[in-house]
N, C-alpha and C positions, 0 to 999 in steps of 0.2 A: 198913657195912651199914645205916646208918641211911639216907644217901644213897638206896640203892636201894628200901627200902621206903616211902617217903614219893616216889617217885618211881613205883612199882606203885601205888600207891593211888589216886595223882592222874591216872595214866594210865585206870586202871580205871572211878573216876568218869566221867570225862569217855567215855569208851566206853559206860558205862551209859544216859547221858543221850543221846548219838547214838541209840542203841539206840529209847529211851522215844519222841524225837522223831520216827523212822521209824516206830515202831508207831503213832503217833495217828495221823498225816496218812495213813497208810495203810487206819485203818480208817476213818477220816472221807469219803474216795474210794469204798470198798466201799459205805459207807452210802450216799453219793448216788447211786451209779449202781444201786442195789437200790430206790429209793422210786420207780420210773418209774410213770405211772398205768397202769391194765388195758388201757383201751380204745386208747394209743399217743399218743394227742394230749395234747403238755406243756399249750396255753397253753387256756383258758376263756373267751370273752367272754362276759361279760352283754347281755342286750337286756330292753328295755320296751318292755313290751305297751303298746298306749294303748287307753283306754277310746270307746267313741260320747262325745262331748261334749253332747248330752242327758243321757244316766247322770249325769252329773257335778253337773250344776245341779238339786239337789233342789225347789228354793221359787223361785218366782221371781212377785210380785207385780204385777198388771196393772191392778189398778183399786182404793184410790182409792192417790194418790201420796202420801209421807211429808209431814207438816207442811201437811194441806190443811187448808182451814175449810171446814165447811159448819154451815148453820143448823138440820138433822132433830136427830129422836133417833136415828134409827139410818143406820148406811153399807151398802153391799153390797163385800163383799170377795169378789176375785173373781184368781183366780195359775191358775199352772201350777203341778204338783207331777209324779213317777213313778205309775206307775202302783200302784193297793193299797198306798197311802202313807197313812199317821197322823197328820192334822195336830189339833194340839191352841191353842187360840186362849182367850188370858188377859188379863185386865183387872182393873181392882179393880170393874166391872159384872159381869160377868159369864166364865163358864171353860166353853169349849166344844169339845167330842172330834169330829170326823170323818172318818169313814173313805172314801177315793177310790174308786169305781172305774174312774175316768177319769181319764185325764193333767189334769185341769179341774177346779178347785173354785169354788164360786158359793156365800156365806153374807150373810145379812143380821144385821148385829151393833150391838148396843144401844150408842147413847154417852151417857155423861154429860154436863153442861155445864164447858165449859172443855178443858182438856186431857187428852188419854184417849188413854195410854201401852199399846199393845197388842203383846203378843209373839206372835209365832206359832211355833209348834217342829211340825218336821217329822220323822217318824221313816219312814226308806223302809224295804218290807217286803228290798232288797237289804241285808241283813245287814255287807259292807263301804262302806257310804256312811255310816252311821252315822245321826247326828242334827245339823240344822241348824236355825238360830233367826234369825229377821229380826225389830225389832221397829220399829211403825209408831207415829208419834205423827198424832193427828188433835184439830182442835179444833171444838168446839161449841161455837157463840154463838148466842145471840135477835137477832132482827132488831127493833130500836128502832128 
């Protein structure tokens, strides 16, 4: 009798675990074929938008060029920016706020003698451009 009881048992296991392994894969099948999207289409592509390539170029400097000499006190700086753009202009001379309202800025700025480290920071009134910073170095010398 012993025979046959350890011979039920092991049968019964092993029927158990058949059992368990048809129930998973079966509800695992029901679950995927129930997650369909609403609207019928499996697959999503993404696309990007692309911006005007104007928008893009906040500051863009036209007159004078980085690392120039001149002999004044002062330079005329003179770029593009966006339109109703924030441009703020620093130096250890002087710290100066402009506000656009022209794609065109045109400013006369004081330089010291030697070297005069100027940053300029643009803040556009379009909220995802952010803020951008170019800085210009220009030197002042006397004419000996």
């Amino acid at each position: 009798m012993k025979k046959e009881t350890i011979t039920a048992v092991t049968l019964g296991i092993m029927l158990g675990i058949a059992v368990a392994v048809f129930v998973v894969f079966r509800a695992k099948e029901n679950q995927l074929s129930k997650n369909k999207p609403i609207n019928g289409v499996n697959k999503v592509t993404p696309s990007i938008a692309k911006k005007n390539e104007e928008a893009i170029v906040p500051l863009q400097i036209t007159e004078p060029s980085d690392g120039i000499i001149v002999s004044s006190k002062s330079i005329k700086i003179k770029g593009k920016v966006n339109k109703d753009s924030l441009i703020i202009i620093q130096s250890p001379i002087k710290d100066m706020v402009l506000k656009t309202d022209s794609d065109t800025f045109d400013v006369d700025y004081p330089l010291a003698m030697g070297e005069n480290a100027i940053e300029l920071t643009v803040y556009s009134k379009d909220k995802n451009l952010g803020s951008f910073q170019k800085e210009l170095k220009i030197y002042s010398l006397d004419e000996q």
